[in-house]
C-alpha positions in Angstrom: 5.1 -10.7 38.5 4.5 -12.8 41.4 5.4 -12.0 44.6 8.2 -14.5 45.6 9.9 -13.1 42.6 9.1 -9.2 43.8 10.4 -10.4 46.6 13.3 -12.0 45.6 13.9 -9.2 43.1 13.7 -6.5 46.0 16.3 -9.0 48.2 18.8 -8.7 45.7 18.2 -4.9 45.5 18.9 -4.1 49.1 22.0 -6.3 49.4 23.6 -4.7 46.3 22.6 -1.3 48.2 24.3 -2.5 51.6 27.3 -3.9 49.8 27.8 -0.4 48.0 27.4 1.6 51.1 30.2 -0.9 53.2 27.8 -3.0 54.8 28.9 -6.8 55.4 26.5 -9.1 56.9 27.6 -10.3 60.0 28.8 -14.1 59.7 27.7 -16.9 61.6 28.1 -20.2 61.8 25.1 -22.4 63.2 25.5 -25.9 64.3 23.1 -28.4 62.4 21.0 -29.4 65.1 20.5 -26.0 66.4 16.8 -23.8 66.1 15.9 -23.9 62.4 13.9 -20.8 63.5 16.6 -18.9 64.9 18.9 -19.8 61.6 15.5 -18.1 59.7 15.7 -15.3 62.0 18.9 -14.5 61.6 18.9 -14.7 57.9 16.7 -12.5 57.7 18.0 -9.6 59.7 20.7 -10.3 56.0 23.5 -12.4 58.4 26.0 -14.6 56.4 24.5 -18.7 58.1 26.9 -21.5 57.6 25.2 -24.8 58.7 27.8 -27.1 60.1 28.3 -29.6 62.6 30.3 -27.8 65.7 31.3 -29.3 69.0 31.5 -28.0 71.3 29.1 -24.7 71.5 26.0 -24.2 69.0 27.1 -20.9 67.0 30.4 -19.5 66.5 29.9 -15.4 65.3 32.6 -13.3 64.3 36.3 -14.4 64.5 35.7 -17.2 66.8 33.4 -16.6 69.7 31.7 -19.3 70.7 28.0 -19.1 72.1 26.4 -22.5 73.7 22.8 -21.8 73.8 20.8 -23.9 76.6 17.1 -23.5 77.4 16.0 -23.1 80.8 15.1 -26.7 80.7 18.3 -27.9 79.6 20.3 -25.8 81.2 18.5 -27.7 84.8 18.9 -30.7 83.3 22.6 -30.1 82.6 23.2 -29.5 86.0 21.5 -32.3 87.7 22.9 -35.0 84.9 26.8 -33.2 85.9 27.3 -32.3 82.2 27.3 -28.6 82.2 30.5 -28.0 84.0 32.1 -30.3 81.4 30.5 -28.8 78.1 31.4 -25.0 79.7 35.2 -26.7 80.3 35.5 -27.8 76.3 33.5 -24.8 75.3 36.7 -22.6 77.3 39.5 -25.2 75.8 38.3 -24.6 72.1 37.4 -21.0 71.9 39.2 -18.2 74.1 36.2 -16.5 74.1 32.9 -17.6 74.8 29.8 -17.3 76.0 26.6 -19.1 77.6 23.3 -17.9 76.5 19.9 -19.3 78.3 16.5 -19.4 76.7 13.0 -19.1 77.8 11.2 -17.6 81.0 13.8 -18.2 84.0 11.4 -16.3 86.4 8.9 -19.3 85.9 11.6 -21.8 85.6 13.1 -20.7 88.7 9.9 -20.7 90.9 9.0 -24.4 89.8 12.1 -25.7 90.8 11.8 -27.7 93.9 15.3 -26.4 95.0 16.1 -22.7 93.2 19.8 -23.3 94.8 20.7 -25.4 92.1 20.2 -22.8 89.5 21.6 -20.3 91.4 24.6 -22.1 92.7 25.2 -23.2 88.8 24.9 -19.8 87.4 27.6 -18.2 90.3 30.1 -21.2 89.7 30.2 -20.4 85.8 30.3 -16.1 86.3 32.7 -16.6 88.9 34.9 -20.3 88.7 34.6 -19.9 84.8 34.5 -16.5 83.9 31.6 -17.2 81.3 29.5 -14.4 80.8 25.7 -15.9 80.8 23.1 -14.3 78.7 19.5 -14.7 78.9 16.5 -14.1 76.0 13.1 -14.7 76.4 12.8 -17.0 73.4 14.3 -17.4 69.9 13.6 -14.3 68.4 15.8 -12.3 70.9 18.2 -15.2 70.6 18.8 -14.5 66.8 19.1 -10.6 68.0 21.6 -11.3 70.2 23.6 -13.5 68.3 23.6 -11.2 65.3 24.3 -7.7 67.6 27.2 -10.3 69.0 28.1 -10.8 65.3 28.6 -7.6 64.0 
């Protein structure tokens, strides 16, 4: 037998297992321009991806709670080009509950900023103006384990 049908053959095994033991996979929906390797990621850990087009936020898990995921870069580049305040003011319109998640090394991001304020002064103004918990992962991989843990 070859090994993507062992493989596919041993998929089908577990999730008969986990559906007999009570286990539904977490669902998620993923917009379409979002990480292809965090939709990967996540399917793999046996979550339920729905690829759609969503605006505003990037993923919506469980029964309606929203995550926008920024990376460091963008989430900078939000701020200077005034756009974060408004996506974070739709984001809280759509979903009652929500959250902001930021990827990638803020430590180094931070320390190459020519003003570190500006980051700073964003981040307090959406924990404390908008009551938006912020998240932060290192890189995709933790950003599929958060978003499934948030899922389940």
């Amino acid at each position: 037998m070859l090994f993507c049908e062992r493989r596919h053959l041993l998929d089908l095994a577990l999730s008969s297992l986990l559906m007999r033991i009570g286990f539904m996979p977490p669902k998620i929906i993923a917009d379409i321009r979002e990480s292809a390797f965090v939709v990967q990621a996540l399917r793999r850990m046996r979550a339920d991806v729905a690829e759609k087009m969503i605006s505003p936020g990037d993923y919506v898990v469980g029964e309606g709670f929203a995550v926008e995921r920024k990376t460091f870069k963008d989430f900078v580049s939000s701020i200077f080009k005034k756009r974060l305040f408004e996506q974070i003011k739709r984001l809280r319109e759509t979903y009652p509950r929500c959250c902001l998640l930021v990827e990638g090394d803020v430590a180094y991001g931070v320390t190459n900023l020519s003003n570190p304020l500006v980051f700073w002064g964003a981040l307090a103004k959406t924990t404390v103006e908008w009551n938006l918990p912020t998240v932060f992962t290192t890189n995709e991989e933790q950003t599929a384990q958060f978003l499934f843990s948030l899922a389940k």
